[in-house]
C-alpha positions as CSV (number, residue, x, y, z in Angstrom):
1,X,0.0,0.0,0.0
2,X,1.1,3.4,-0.9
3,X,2.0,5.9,1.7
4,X,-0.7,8.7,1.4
5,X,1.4,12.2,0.1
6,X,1.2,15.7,-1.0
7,X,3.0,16.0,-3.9
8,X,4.7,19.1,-5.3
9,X,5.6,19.5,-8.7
10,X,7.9,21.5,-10.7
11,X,12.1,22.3,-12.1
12,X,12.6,24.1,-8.9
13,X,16.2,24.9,-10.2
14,X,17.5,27.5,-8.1
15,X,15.6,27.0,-5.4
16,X,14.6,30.8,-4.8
17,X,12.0,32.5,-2.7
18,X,8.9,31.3,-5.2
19,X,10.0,28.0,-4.8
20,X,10.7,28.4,-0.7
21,X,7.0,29.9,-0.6
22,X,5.6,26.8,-2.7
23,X,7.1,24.2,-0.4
24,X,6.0,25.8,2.5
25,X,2.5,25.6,1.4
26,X,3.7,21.5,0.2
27,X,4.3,21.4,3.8
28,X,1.9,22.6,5.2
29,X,-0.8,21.0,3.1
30,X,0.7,17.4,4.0
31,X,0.6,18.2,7.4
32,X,-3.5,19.3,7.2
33,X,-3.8,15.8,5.3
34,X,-1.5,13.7,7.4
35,X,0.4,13.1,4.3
36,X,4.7,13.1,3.5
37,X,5.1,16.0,1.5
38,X,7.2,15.3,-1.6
39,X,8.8,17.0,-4.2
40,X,8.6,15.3,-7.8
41,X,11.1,16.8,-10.2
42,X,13.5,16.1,-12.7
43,X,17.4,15.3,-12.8
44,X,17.6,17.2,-16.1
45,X,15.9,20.6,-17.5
46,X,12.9,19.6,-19.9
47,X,14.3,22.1,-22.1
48,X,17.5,19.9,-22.9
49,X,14.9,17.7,-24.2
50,X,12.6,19.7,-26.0
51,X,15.4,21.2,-27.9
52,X,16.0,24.6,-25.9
53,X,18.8,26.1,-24.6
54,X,19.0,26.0,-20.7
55,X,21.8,27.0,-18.0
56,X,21.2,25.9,-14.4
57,X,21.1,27.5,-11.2
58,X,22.0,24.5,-9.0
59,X,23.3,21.2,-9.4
60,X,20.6,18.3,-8.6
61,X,22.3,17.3,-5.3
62,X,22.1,20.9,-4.4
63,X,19.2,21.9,-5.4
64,X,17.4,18.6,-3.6
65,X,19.5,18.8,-0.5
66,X,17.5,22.7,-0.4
67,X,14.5,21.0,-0.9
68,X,14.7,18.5,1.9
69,X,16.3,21.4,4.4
70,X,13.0,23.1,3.7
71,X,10.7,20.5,4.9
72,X,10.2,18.1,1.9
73,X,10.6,14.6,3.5
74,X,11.2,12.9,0.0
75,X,12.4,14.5,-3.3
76,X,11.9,12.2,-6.9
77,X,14.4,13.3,-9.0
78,X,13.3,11.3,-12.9
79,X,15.0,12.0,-16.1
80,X,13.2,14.1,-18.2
81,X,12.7,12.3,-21.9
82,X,10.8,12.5,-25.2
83,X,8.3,10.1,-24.1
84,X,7.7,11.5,-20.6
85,X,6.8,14.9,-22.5
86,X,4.6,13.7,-24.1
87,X,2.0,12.6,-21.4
88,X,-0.6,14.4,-20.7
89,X,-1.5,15.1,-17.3
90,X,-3.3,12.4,-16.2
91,X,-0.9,10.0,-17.4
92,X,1.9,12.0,-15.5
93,X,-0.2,11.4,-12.3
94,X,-0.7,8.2,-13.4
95,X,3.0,7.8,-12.9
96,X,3.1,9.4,-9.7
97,X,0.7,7.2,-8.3
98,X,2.7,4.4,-9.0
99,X,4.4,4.9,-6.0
100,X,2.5,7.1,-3.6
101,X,-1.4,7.6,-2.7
102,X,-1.6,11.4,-3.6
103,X,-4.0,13.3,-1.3
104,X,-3.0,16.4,-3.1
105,X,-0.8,18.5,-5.5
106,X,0.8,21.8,-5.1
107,X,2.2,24.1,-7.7
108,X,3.4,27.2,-8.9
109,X,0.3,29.9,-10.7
110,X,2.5,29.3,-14.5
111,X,2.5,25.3,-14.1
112,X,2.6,23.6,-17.5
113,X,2.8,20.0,-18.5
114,X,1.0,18.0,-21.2
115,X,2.4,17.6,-24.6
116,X,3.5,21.5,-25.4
117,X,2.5,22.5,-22.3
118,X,-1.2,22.9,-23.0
119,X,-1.8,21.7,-19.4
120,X,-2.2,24.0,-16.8
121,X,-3.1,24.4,-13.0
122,X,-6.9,24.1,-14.0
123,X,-6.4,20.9,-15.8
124,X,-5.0,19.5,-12.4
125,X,-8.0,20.9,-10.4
126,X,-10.5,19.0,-12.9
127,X,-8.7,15.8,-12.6
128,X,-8.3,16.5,-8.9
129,X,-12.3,16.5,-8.4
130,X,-12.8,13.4,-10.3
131,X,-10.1,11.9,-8.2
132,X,-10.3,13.3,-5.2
133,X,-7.3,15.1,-4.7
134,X,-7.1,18.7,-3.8
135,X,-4.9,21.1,-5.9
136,X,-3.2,24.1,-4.7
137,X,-2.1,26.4,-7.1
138,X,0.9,29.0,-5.1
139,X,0.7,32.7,-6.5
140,X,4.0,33.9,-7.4
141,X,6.5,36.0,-4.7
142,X,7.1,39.4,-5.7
143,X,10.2,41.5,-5.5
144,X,10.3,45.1,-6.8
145,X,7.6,44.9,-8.7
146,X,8.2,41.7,-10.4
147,X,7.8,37.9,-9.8
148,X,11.0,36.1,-8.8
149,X,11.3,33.6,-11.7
150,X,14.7,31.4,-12.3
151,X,14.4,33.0,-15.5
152,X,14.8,36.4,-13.8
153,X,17.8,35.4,-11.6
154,X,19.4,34.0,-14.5
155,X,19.8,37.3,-16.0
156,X,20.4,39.0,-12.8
157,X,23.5,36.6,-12.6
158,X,24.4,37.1,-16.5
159,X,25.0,40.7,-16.0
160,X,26.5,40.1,-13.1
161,X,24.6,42.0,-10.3
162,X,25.1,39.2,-7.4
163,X,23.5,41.5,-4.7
164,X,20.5,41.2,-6.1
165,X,20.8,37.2,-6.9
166,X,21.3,37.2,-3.3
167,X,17.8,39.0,-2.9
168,X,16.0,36.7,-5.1
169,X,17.5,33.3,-4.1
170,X,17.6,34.1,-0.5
171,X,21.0,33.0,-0.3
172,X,24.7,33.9,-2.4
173,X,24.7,32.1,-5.4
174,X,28.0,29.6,-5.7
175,X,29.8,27.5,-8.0
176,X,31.6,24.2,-6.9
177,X,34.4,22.6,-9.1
178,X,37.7,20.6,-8.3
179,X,40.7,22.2,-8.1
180,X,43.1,22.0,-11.4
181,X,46.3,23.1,-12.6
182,X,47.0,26.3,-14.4
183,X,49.6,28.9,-15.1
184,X,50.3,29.8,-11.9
185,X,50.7,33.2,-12.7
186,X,49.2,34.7,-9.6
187,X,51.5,32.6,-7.0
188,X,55.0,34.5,-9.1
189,X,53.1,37.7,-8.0
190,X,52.1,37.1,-4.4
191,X,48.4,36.0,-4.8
192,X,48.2,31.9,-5.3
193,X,44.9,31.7,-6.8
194,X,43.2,28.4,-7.3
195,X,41.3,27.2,-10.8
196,X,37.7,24.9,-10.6
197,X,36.4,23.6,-13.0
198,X,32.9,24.3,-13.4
199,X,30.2,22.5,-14.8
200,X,28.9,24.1,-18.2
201,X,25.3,23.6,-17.5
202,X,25.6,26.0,-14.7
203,X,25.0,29.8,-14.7
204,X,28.3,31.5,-15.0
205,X,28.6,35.7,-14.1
206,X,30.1,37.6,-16.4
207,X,34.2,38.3,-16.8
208,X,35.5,40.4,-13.7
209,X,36.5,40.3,-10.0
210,X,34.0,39.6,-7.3
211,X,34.4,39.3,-3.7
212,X,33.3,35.8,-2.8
213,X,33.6,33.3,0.1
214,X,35.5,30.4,-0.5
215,X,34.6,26.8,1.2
216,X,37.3,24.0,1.5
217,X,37.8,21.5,3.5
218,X,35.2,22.4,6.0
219,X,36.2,25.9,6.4
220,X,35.0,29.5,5.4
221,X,37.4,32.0,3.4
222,X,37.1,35.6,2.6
223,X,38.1,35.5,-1.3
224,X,38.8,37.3,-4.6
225,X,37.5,35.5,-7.8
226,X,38.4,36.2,-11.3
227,X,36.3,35.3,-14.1
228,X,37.8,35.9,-17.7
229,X,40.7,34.5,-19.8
230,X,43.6,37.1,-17.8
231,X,44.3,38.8,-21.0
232,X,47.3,40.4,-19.6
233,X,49.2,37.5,-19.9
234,X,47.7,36.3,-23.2
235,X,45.5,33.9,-22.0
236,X,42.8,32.4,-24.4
237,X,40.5,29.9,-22.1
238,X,38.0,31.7,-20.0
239,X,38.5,30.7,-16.6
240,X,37.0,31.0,-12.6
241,X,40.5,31.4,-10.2
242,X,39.9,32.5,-6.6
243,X,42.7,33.7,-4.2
244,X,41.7,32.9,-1.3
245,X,42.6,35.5,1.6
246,X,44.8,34.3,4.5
247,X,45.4,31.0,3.7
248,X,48.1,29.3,2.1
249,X,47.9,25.4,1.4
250,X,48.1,22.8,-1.5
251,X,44.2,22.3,-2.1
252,X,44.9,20.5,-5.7
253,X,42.4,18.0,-6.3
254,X,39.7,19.1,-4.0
255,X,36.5,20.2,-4.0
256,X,36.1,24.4,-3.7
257,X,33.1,25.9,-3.7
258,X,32.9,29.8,-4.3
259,X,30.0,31.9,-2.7
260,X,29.4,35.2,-4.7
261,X,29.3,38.6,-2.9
262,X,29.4,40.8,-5.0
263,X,31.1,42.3,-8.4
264,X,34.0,44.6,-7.8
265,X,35.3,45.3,-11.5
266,X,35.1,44.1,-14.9
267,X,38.4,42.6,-15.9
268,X,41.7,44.9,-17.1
269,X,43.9,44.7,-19.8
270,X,47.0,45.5,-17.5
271,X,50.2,47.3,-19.1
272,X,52.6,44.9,-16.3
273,X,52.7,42.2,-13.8
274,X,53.1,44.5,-11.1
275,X,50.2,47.0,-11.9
276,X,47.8,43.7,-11.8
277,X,49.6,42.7,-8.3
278,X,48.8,46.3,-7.5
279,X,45.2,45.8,-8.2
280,X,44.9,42.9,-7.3
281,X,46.0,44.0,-3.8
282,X,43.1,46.8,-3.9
283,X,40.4,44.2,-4.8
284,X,41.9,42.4,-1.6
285,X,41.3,45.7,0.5
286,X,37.7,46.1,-0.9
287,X,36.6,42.5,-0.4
288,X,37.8,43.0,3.6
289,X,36.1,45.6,3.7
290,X,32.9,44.5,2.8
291,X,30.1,43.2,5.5
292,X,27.7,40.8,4.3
């Protein structure tokens, strides 16, 4: 027998204050029909299927470990394929009832699914009165003016204004990435820097220095990050190297993950080695100086 569940539905990629308000209605709709409440999703954006062009906000472990911090007690994670698109609704809860006893859906007021997404929240409520199920449909979370959409953060993050990413996803946005090799440029000048590599479905800001936090080995650093292919000494692959402020240790090989504060500069041509240390230095001073 099925366990009897509340089931909320949706890409939730970023995981940003619409999505925090729809799973705290999941929650607490479950708990009003003594249900688990779980999140069904996907392990890959429909839109990598359906021939669109997508960059992510979060990683799947990421993005479900958010979910389940928030109160979701189980998270479905299914790959997203041609035939699964093409299901229409009742099919697709066809397929969630498979493997629990839904008391009840949630999701967001621009829900689609259905074979070119003809299928809408009101499709779900219909289904849900023949079934029995109730439907909640969660009106979107405003922020100046306009609803906070991954769409919206995307482009927030593109042009590079993190402060306001911040805003809309409730935390800093990061990248995570193991640490490689590279020219080593910035330890001949006094600033080691170290080089992830970063998936290329994720969201990347655009060239420049930011202040950042940088998470290793269980411990929190003030950092420096440049994004950009450090045209002063020729380089020709674009690249994310972050020095990381008071520390000093061989981190080759491990996981970094890089927390974004905010943009400092876009990146500089620089005439010498030692007017880019000199720089360099001031982005240093700046990032201290800085409170969030």
């Amino acid at each position: 027998m099925h366990a009897p569940a509340v089931v909320a539905l949706g890409m939730f990629d970023g995981v940003h204050l619409g999505h925090r308000a729809l799973i705290a209605r999941l929650v607490e709709e479950a708990k009003r029909l003594n249900a688990v409440p779980v999140v069904y999703t996907f392990s890959n954006h429909p839109l990598e299927v359906l021939g669109g062009n997508v960059t992510l906000l979060s990683g799947v472990r990421e993005r479900n470990q958010l979910l389940l911090s928030l109160g979701a007690e189980h998270v479905e994670s299914i790959r997203f394929t041609t035939e699964l698109a093409a299901l229409c609704a009742e099919e697709y809860i066809d397929l969630i009832a498979e493997k629990w006893d839904v008391r009840g859906l949630v999701v967001g007021y621009n829900y689609t699914c259905g074979a070119r997404g003809a299928e809408t929240p009101e499709t779900l409520k219909s289904i849900g009165l023949c079934r029995g199920f109730s439907v909640t449909v969660v009106e979107p979370v405003m922020y100046k003016g306009e609803p906070v959409s991954s769409t919206r953060i995307r482009e927030t993050i593109e042009r590079g204004d993190m402060v306001l990413a911040q805003k809309l996803l409730n935390r800093k946005y990061s990248l995570s990435g193991k640490v490689i090799q590279n020219k080593r440029i910035g330890r001949r000048i006094g600033f080691p820097t170290a080089n992830i590599e970063i998936d290329t479905k994720r969201v990347i800001p655009p060239d420049g220095v930011y202040a950042t936090f940088a998470f290793v080995g269980g411990a929190a650093y003030r950092a420096v990050t440049n994004i950009g292919t450090n045209p002063t000494v020729h380089g020709t692959k674009r690249t994310v190297e972050t020095y990381l402020i008071d520390f000093d240790a061989d981190i080759y090989g491990e996981v970094l993950t890089i927390a974004f504060r905010k943009r400092l500069r876009g990146e500089i041509v620089f005439d010498t080695l030692d007017d880019m240390k000199v720089q360099i230095q001031r982005d240093v001073e700046d990032t201290i100086a800085l409170r969030d």
